[in-house]
C-alpha positions as CSV (number, residue, x, y, z in Angstrom):
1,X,-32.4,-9.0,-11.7
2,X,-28.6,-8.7,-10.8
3,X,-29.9,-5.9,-8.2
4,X,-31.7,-8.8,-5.9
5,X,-28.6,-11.1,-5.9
6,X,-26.2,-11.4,-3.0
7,X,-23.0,-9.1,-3.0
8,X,-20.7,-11.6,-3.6
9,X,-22.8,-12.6,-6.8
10,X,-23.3,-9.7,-8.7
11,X,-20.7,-8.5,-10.3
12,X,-21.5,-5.2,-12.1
13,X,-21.9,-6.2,-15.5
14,X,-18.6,-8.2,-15.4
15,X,-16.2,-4.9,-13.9
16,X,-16.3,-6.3,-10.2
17,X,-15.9,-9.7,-8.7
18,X,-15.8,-10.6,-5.3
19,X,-14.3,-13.5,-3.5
20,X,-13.9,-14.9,0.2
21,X,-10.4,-14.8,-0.3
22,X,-7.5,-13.7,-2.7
23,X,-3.8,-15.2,-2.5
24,X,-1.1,-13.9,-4.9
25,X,2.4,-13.8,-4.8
26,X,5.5,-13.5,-6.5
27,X,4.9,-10.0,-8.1
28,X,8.5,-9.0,-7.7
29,X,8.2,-5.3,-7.5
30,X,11.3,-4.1,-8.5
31,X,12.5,-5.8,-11.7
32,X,11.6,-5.0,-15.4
33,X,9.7,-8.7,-15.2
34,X,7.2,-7.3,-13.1
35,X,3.1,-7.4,-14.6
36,X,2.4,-4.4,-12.8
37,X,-0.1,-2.7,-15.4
38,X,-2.0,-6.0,-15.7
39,X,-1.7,-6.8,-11.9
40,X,-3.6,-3.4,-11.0
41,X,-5.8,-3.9,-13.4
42,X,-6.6,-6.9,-11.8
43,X,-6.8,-5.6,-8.2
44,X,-9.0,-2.7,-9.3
45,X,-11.8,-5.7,-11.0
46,X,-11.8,-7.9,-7.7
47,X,-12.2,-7.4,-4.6
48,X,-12.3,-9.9,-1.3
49,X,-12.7,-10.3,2.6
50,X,-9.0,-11.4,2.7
51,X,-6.1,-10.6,0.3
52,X,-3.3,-12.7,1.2
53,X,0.1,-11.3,-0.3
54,X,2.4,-15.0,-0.2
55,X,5.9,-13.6,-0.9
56,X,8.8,-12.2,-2.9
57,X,6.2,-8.9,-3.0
58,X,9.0,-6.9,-3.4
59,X,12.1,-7.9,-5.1
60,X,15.2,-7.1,-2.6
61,X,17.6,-9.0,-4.5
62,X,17.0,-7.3,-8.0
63,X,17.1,-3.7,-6.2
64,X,20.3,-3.7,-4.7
65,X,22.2,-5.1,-8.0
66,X,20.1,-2.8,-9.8
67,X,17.0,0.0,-8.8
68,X,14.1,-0.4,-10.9
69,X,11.0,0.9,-9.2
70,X,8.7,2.9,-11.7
71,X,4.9,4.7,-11.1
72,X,3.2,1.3,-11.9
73,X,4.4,-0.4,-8.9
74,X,4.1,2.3,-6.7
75,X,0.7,2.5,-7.8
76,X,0.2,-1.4,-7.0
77,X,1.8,-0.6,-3.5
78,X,-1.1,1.9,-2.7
79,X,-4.1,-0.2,-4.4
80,X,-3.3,-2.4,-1.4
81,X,-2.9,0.2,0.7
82,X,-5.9,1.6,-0.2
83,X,-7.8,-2.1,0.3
84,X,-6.8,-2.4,3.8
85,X,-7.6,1.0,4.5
86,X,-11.3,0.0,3.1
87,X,-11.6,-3.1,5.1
88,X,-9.7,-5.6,3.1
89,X,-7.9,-7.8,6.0
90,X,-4.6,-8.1,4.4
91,X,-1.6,-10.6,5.6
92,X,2.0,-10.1,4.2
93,X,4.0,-13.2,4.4
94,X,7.2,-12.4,3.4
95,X,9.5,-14.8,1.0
96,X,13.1,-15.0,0.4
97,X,13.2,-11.7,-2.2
98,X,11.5,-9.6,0.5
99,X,13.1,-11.7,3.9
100,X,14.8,-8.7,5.2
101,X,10.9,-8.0,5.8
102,X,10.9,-11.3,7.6
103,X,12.6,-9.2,11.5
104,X,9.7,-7.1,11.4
105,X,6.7,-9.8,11.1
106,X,4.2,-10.3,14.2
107,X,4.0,-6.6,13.7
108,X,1.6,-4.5,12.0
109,X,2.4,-1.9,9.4
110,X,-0.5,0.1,9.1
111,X,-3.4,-1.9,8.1
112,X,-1.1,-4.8,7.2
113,X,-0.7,-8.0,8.9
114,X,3.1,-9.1,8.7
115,X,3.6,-12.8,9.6
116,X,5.8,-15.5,9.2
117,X,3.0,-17.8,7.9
118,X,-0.4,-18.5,8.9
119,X,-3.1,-20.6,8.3
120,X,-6.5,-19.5,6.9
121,X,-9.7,-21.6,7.5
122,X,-11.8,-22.1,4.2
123,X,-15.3,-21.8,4.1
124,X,-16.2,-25.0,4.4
125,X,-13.8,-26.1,7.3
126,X,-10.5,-26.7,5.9
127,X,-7.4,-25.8,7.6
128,X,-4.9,-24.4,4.9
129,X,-1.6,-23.5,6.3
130,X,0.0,-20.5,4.3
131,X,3.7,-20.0,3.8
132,X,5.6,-18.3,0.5
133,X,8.0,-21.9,0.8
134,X,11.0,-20.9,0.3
135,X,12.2,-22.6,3.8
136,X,11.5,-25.9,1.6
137,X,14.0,-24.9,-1.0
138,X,17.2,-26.8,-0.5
139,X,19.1,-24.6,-2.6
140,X,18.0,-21.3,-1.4
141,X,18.9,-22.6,2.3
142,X,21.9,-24.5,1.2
143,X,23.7,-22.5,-1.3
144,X,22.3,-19.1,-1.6
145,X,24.9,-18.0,-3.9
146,X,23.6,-20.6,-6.7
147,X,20.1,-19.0,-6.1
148,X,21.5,-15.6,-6.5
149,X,23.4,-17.0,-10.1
150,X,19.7,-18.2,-10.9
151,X,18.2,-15.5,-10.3
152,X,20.2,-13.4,-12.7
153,X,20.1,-16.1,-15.3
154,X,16.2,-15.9,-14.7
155,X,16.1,-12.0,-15.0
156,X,18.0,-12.6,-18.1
157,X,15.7,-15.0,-19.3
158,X,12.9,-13.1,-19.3
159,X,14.0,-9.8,-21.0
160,X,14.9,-12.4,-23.7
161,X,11.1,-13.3,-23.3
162,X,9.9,-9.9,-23.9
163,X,11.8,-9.6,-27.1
164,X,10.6,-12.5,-28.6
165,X,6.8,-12.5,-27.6
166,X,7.0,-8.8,-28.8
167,X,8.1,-9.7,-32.2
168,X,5.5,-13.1,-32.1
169,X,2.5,-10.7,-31.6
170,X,3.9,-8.4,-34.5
171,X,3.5,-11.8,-36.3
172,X,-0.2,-12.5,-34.6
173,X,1.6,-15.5,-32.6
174,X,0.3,-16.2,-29.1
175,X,2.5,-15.3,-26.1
176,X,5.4,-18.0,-25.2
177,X,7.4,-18.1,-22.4
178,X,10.9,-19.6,-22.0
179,X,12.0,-19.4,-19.0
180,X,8.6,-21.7,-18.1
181,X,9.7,-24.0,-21.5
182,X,13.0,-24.8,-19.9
183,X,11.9,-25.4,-16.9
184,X,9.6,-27.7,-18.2
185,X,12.4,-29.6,-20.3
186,X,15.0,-29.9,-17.9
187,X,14.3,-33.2,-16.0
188,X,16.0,-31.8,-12.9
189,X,14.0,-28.7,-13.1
190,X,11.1,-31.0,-12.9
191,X,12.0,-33.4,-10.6
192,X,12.7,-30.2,-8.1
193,X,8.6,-28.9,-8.6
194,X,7.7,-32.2,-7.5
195,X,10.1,-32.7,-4.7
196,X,9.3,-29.1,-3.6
197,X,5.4,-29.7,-3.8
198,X,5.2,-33.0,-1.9
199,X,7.8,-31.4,0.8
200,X,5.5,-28.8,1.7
201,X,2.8,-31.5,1.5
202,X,4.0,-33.7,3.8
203,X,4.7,-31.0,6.3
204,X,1.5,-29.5,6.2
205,X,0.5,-33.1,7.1
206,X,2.4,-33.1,9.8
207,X,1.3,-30.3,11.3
208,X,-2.3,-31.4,10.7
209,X,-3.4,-29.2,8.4
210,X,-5.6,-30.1,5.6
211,X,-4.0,-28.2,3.1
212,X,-1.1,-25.8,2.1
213,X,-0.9,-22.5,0.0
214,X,2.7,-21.4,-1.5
215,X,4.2,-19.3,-3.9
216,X,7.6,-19.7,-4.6
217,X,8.2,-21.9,-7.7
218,X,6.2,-19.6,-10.3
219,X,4.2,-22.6,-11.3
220,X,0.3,-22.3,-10.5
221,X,-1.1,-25.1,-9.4
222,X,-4.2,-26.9,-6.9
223,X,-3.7,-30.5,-6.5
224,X,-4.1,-33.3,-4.0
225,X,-0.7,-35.0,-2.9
226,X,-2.3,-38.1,-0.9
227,X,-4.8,-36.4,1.5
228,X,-3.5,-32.9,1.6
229,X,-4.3,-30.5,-0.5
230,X,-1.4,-28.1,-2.5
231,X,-2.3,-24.8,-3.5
232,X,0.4,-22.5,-5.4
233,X,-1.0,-19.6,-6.7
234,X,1.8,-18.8,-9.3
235,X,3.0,-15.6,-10.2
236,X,2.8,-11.9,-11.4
237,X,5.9,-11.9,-13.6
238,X,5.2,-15.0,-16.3
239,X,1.7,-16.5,-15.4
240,X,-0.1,-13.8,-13.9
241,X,-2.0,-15.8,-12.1
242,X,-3.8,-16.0,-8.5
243,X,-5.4,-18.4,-6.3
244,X,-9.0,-17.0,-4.9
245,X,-11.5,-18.8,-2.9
246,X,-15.3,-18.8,-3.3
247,X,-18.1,-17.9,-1.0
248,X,-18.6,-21.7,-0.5
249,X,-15.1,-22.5,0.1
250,X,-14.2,-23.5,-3.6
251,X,-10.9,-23.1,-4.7
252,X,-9.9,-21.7,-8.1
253,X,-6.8,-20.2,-9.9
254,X,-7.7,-17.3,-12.2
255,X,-5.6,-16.6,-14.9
256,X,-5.4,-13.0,-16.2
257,X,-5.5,-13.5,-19.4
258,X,-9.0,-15.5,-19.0
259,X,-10.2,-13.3,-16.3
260,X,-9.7,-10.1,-18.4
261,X,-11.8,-11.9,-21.2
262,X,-14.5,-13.2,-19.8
263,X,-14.8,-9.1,-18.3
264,X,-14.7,-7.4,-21.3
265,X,-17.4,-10.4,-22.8
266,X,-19.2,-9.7,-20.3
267,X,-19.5,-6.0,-20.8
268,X,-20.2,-6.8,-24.5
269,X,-16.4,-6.0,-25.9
270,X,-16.0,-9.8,-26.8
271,X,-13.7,-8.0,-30.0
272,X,-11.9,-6.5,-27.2
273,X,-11.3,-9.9,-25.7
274,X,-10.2,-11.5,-28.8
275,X,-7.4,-9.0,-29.3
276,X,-5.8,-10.3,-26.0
277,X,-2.7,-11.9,-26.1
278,X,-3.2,-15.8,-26.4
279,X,-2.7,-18.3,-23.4
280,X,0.5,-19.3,-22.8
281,X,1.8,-22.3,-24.2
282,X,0.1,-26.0,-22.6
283,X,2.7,-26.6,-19.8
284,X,3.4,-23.0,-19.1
285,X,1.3,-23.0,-15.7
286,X,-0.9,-26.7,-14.2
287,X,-4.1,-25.0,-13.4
288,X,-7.1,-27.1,-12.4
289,X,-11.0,-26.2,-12.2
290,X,-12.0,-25.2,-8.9
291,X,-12.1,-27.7,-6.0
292,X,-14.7,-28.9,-4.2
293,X,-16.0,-28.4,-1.0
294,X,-15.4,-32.3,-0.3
295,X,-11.5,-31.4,-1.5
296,X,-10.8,-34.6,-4.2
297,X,-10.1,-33.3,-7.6
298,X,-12.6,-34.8,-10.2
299,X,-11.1,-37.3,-12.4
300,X,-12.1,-35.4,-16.0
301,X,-10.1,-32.3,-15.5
302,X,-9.6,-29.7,-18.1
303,X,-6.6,-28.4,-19.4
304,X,-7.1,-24.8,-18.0
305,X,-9.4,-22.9,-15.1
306,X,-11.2,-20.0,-15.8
């Protein structure tokens, strides 16, 4: 039956799924923190017209205190190589980690679109504007050295994370993170993620876009802030997450740790999928089911998107 379906709906048995568009960010490519194995993994399963890459690919900061740059993420480097090379149009828009990228955009580097920002017209009509949004973040522009002190403090945080989720799924405990615990403790923190989210919100209004897609933050996220439409599709170091839209202009984040479940399930190794490591705490990442073509967010919303 599967063999009459479209392209973009048959998904061979659960190993392939293909979207209009992918958008990911974050991955950070150059620091221990870095999902690479589960990132490639995920690359390998799906596949789209359009792969956006929103940001702090590569991690210039952690590299020159300190290079880190195994196999893995030269492997991840030429999966996306290897996508544009196959058709995949792909658009680099470089963040903050990668901004020495940032003299060479308007430019193509082989197959790759390099640009400032850019905006990317849904299915259904919507004008998204797509920018990594760091430019919004008042203390990368205005004391970069206090960015620089988090970011080591962040780095730190999360080999502390590693430790302790390694030793929790000795003791069969889901994963935890907490970096993404404090964050959601500190009232400032907080109060930041919104500020940041509506900024970019009312800019995109401003420019009369219908929407905007971002990275930055590390928080995954599609809501609507008045009548525009925020899209942040999270991260490849904590929530492993992306933002992907359907054929008929849906919007969705996917998870990894959901995607890879519902794959193996679907391939018949549901005993596989159970021995996943468990979501992340609630609060670890504000994911919503996908959006719909009219753009308003249904009032009964579950905790989590598949």
């Amino acid at each position: 039956m599967n063999a009459s379906l479209p392209q973009h709906l048959n998904a061979e048995a659960g190993r392939e799924k293909r979207f209009r568009t992918v958008f990911i960010s974050d991955i950070h490519l150059g620091t221990s923190g870095c999902r690479a194995e589960e990132l490639l993994e995920f690359l390998r399963c799906v596949e789209s017209d359009t792969l956006y890459l929103v940001g702090d690919i590569v991690d210039g900061w952690q590299l020159k205190r300190r290079w880190h740059w195994p196999q893995a993420h030269n492997n991840i480097v030429q999966k996306v190589l290897r996508k544009a090379r196959k058709g995949t149009r792909v658009v680099f828009i470089p963040g903050n980690h990668d901004e020495s990228i940032r003299q060479f955009c308007g430019l193509q580097f082989g197959d790759i679109e390099l640009e400032h920002e850019a905006v990317h017209v849904t299915a259904d009509g919507r004008r998204l504007w797509v920018t990594h949004g760091d430019l919004f973040d008042g203390v990368v522009q205005c004391a970069r050295w206090l960015a620089i002190v988090g970011d080591v403090a962040y780095e730190w945080a999360l080999r502390g994370n590693r430790a302790l989720n390694f030793a929790r799924a000795r003791l069969g405990l889901p994963y935890w993170s907490i970096s993404q615990w404090l964050k959601d403790q500190v009232k400032r923190a907080v109060s930041f993620v919104t500020a940041f989210e509506e900024a970019l919100a009312n800019a995109a209004r401003k420019r009369g876009y219908d929407g905007v897609v971002c990275g930055h933050i590390h928080r995954a996220e599609i809501r609507m802030i008045d009548d525009v439409l925020y899209c942040n599709d999270g991260d490849w170091v904590e929530s492993m997450s992306a933002l992907v839209e359907h054929f008929d202009g849906r919007l969705e984040i996917l998870r990894w740790v959901d995607f890879e479940r519902e794959r193996l399930e679907a391939l018949g190794l549901s005993s596989l999928g159970r021995g996943l490591p468990a979501l992340p705490a609630p609060g670890a990442t504000h994911t919503r089911p996908p959006v719909p073509a009219h753009g308003k967010v249904p009032l009964s919303v579950r905790g989590e998107a598949s």
